[in-house]
C-alpha positions as CSV (number, residue, x, y, z in Angstrom):
1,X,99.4,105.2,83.6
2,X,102.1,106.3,85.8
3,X,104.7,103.5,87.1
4,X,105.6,105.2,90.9
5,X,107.2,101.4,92.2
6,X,110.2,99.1,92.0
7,X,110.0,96.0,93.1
8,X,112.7,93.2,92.8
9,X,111.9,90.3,94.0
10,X,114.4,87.3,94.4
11,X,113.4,83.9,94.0
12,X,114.8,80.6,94.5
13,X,114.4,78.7,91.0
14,X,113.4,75.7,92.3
15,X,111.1,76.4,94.6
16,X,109.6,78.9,91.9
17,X,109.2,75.9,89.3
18,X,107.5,73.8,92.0
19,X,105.2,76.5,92.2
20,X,104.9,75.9,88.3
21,X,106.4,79.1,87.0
22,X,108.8,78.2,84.4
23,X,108.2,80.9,81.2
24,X,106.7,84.4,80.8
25,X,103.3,83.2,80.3
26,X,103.2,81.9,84.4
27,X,105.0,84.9,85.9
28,X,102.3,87.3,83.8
29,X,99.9,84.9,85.6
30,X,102.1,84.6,89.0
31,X,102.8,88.8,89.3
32,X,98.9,89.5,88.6
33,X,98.4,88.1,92.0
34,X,100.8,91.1,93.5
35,X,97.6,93.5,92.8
36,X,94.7,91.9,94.4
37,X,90.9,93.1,93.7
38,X,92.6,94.4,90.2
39,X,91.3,91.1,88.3
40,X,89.6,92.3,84.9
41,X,91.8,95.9,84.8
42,X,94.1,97.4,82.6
43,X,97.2,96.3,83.1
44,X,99.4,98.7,84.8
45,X,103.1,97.0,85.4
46,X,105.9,95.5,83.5
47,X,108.2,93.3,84.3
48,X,111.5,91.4,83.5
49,X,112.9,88.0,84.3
50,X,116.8,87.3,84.6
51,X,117.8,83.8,86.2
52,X,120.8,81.9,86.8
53,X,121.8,78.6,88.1
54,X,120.1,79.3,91.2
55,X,117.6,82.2,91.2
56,X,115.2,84.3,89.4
57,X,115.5,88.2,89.5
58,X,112.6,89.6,88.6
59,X,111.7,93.4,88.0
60,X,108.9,94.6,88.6
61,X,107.2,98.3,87.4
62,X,103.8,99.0,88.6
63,X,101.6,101.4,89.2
64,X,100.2,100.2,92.0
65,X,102.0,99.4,95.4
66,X,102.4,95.4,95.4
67,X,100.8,92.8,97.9
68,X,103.9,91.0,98.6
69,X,103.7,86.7,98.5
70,X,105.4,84.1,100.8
71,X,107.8,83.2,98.1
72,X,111.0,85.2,97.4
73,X,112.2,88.0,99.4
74,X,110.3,91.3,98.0
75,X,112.3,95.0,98.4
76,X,110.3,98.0,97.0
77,X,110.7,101.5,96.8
78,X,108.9,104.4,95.2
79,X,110.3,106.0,92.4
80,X,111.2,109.9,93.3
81,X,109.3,112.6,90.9
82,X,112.8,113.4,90.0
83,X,113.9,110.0,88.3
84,X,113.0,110.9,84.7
85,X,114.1,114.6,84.7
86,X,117.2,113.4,84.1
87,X,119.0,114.0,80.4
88,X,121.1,111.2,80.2
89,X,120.7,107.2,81.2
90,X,122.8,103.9,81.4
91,X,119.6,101.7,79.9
92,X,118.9,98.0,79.3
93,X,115.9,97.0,77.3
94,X,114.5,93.2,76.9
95,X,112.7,93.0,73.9
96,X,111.1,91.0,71.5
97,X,111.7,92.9,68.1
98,X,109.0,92.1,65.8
99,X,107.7,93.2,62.5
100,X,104.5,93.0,60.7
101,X,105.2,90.4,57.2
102,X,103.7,92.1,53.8
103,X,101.1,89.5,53.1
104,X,98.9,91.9,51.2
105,X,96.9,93.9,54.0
106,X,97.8,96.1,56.4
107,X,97.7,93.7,59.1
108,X,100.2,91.4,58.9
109,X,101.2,88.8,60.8
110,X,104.3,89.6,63.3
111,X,107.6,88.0,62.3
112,X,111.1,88.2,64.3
113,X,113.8,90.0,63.3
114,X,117.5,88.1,64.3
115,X,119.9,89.7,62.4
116,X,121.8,92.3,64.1
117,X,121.6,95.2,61.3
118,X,117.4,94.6,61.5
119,X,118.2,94.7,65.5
120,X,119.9,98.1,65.7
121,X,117.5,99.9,63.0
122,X,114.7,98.8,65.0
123,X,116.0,100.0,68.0
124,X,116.7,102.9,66.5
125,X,113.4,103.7,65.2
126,X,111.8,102.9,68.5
127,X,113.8,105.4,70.3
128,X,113.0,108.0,67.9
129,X,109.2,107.5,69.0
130,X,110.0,107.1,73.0
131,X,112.1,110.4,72.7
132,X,115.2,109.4,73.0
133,X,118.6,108.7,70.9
134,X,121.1,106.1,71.6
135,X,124.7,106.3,69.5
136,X,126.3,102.8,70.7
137,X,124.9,100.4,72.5
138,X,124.9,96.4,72.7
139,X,122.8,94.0,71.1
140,X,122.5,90.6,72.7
141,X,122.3,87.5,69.9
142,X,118.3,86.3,69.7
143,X,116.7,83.8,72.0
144,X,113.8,81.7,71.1
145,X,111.6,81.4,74.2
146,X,108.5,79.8,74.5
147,X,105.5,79.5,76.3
148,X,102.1,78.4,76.5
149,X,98.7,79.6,77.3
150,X,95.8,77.3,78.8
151,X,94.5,75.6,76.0
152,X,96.6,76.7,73.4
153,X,99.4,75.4,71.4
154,X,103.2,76.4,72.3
155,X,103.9,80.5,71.2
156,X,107.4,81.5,70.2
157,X,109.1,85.0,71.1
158,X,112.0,86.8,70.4
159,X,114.2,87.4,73.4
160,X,116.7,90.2,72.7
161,X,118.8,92.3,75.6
162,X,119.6,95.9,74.4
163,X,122.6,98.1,76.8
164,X,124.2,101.4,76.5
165,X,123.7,104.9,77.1
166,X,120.8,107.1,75.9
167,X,119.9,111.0,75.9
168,X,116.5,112.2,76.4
169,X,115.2,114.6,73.3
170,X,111.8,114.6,74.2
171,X,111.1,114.6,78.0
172,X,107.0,113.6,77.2
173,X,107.7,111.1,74.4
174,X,110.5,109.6,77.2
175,X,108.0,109.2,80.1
176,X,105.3,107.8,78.2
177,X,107.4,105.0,77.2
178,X,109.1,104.7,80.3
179,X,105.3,104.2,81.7
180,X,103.8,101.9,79.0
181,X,107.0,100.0,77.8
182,X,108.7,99.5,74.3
183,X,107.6,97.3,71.6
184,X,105.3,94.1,72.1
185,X,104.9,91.2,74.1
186,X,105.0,94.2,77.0
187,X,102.5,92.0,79.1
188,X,104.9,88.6,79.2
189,X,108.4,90.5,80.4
190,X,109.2,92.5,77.5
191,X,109.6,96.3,77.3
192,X,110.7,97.4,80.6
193,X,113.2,100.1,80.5
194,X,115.4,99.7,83.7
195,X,117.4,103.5,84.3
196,X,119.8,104.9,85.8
197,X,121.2,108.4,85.6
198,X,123.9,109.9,84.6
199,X,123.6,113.1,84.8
């Protein structure tokens, strides 16, 4: 999976929750519809949500051009060959920073982490296996969000914003996880790595 588009799409909030998108279940469900005749695929996007009083701002990475809808106002543009050739970033990261409890098996179930040494370590670890190393950067406090699925009770994640500057060590680890996103919940707005070069 290669990601070639940007898309930002602005959205008025209310308008957006009388459509009934209101958590990161119904925008997984809402930005499906961008790729028509995909139903049943692979995934092959990410995406991010940031709101304020007025609007969502939502991101969205795809491999696939999008089928723009009548709600928001849509901009894309293709991302140039070029983009990730670059040694050096400004990044932000939305995560949800998880790991799997020792209950005896190798299979644990995944807990949050919300304490900001666990936060940076984990970070740390992740950019070590998307090829890349970060000295200082910001770590947002947690936030609880929560969803729900058709038929299923509510689901918690762990919301946490990640910023600063990162250097490329491994061009092939950095693309793959550029294309496929970092850590879980990649499918409901987490894991998007949004760029920009420095140099």
């Amino acid at each position: 999976m290669t990601m070639k588009y940007l898309t930002r799409i602005t959205a008025d909030k209310k308008y957006a929750l009388s459509l009934g998108i209101s958590d990161a279940y119904d925008w997984h469900q809402t930005l499906w519809k961008a790729f028509p005749g995909h139903d049943g695929e692979e995934r092959s996007f990410l995406f991010r949500v940031d709101e304020n009083e007025n609007l969502f701002l939502v991101y969205l990475l795809s491999e696939l051009p999008v089928s723009k809808s009548d709600w928001g106002e849509w901009e894309t543009k293709k991302i140039a060959d070029s983009f990730l050739s670059h040694s050096t970033y400004r990044f932000k990261l939305r995560a949800n920073p998880t790991k799997r409890s020792n209950n005896g098996d190798n299979k644990g179930k995944r807990v949050g982490l919300y304490k900001e040494e666990e936060l940076r370590k984990w970070l740390a670890r992740k950019a070590e296996q998307s090829g890349f190393k970060t000295a200082n950067f910001a770590v947002s406090k947690p936030v609880s969000e929560f969803f729900n699925k058709k038929g299923a009770m509510s689901n918690k994640l762990n919301r946490v914003d990640f910023e600063g500057n990162l250097d490329v060590v491994d061009k092939e680890k950095f693309k793959k996880a550029f294309n496929e996103g970092i850590g879980s919940a990649k499918s409901l707005g987490f894991g998007m790595l949004m760029l920009k070069a420095i140099k």
